[in-house]
C-alpha positions, 0 to 999 in steps of 0.5 A: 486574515483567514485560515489557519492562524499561528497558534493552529499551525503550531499545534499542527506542527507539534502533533506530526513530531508527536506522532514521528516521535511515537514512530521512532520509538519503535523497535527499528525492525518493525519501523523497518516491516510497517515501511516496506509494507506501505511502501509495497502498498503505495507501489501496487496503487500507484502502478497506474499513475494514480492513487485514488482516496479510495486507495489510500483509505484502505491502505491506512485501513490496512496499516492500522490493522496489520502494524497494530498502529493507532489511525494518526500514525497510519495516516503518517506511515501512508502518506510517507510510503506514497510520497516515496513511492511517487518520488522513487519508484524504478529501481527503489521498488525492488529494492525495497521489496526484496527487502522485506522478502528477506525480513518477511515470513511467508505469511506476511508476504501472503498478506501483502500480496492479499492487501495488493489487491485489497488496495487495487480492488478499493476504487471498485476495479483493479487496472491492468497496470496495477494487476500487472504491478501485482504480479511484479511484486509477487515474482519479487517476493518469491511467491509461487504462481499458483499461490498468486492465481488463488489470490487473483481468483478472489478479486477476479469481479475487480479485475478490469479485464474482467470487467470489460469482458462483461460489459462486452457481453450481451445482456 
């Protein structure tokens, strides 16, 4: 019999306790930012009902980077945000967002405002349900709208809208 044998699921098994375990030892304030920040994440990628590989290499990219996280427990942090955010949604997604408005300094939450964007742009066009997501996530953050335009104004070639407008053009 093919595919993973006992012995190959075991160890598995054992490194995803491993990583959990790393994860739990955390201090809970900062278990507590990294899952609203992927959370926040996975909800900008899956406005449009869908989360590309593109997406979700660049949030892993993205967590790596700003949670200081080794790739294995990313990779974790990630996959945990999207089955959530995929599960959840709806009410969920404010909660948690309002949250990490509470916990996040205004730079952080210019970050993640960035890495929304960064995350839409990642399959070479951000929709205009996730542009609009953005915007949602911004409001709940408190961010003033001119900080969101200037953002906005860097990813503008990867706006859908834009896009269309472009392709709608002569040559």
């Amino acid at each position: 019999m093919g595919g993973l044998g006992a012995r190959d699921a075991d160890a598995e098994t054992t490194t995803v306790r491993r990583i959990v375990a790393e994860l739990e030892s955390l201090p809970p304030e900062r278990s507590r930012f990294l899952a609203g920040f992927a959370y926040i994440l996975s909800r900008a990628a899956h406005a449009d009902l869908d989360i590309s590989d593109d997406e979700t290499r660049a949030m892993e990219r993205i967590v790596m980077e700003f949670g200081h996280l080794p790739e294995a427990q990313a990779v974790l942090v990630v996959e945990m945000a999207k089955s959530q955010s995929r599960l959840q949604g709806g009410t969920e997604d404010y909660l948690v967002t309002r949250e990490f408005r509470t916990s996040a300094t205004d730079e952080q939450r210019m970050d993640v405002l960035r890495c929304c964007f960064a995350v839409g742009a990642a399959d070479t066009s951000i929709s205009a349900e996730e542009n609009a997501e953005i915007n949602q996530i911004a409001d709940e953050l408190g961010l003033p709208r001119a900080h969101v335009n200037t953002v906005r104004g860097e990813y503008r070639d990867q706006l859908a809208a834009i896009q269309a407008m472009r392709r709608g053009q002569p040559g």
